[in-house]
C-alpha positions in Angstrom: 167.5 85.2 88.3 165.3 82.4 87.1 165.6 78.7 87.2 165.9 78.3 84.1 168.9 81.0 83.8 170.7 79.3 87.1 170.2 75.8 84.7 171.6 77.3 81.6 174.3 79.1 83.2 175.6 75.9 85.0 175.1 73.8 81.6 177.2 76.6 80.0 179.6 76.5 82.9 179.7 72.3 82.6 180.2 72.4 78.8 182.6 75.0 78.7 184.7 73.0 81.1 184.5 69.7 79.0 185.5 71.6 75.8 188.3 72.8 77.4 189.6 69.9 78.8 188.9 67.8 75.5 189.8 70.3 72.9 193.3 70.9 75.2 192.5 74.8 75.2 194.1 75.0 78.5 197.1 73.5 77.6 196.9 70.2 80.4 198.6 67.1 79.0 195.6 64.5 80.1 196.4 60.8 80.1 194.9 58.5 77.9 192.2 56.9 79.8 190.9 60.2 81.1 190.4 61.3 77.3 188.7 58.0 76.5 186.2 58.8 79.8 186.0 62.4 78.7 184.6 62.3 75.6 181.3 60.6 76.1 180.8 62.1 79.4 178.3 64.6 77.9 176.6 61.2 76.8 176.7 59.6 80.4 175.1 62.7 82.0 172.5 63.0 79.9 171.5 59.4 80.5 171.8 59.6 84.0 170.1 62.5 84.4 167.2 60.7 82.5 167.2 58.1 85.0 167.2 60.2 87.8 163.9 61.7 86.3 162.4 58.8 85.7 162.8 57.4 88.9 161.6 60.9 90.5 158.1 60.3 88.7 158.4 56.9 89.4 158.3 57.3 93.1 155.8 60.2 93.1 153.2 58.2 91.2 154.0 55.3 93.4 153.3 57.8 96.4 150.8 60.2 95.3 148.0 60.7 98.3 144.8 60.3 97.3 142.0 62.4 98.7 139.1 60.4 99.9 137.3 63.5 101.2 137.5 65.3 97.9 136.2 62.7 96.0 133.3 62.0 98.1 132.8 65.5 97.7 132.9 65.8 94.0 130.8 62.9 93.6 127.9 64.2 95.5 128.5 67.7 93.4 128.1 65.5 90.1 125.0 64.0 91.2 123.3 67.6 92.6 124.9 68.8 88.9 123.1 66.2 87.3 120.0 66.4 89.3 119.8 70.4 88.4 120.0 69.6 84.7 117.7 67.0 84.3 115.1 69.6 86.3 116.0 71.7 83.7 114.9 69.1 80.6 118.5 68.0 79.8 118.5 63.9 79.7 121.2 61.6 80.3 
């Protein structure tokens, strides 16, 4: 099984579970302020789990290693790149 099925499945699972408690299908008598947080829990979850993502690439921009040794090493394969071509006639 995927990731993506194991997501879908639990989002099936989730929204099942809220139309049956808000629609009544299971025949529970809910009190009124658990109807009134009911209904825009979809809502609430969707914003929270926007937040949670945002924060996630927040933090991994915020901590993302740089690789001194690999740039170093690029550089100097530009410059040999660039010395090759010009040997070759092409001009910068």
């Amino acid at each position: 099984m995927t990731k993506l099925t194991q997501w879908l499945w639990g989002l099936a699972l989730l929204a099942s579970a809220w139309a049956a408690l808000t629609m009544g299908a299971l025949g529970l008598e809910l009190p009124f302020p658990c109807r009134e947080v009911l209904w825009p829990l979809p809502a609430y979850l969707l914003v929270s789990a926007g937040c949670y993502a945002l924060g996630t690439v927040g933090y991994r921009v915020a901590t993302f290693h740089d690789c001194e040794d690999a740039a170093r090493e690029l550089q100097s394969q530009i410059v040999e790149a660039r010395a090759d071509l010009a040997r070759r006639g092409l001009r910068f």
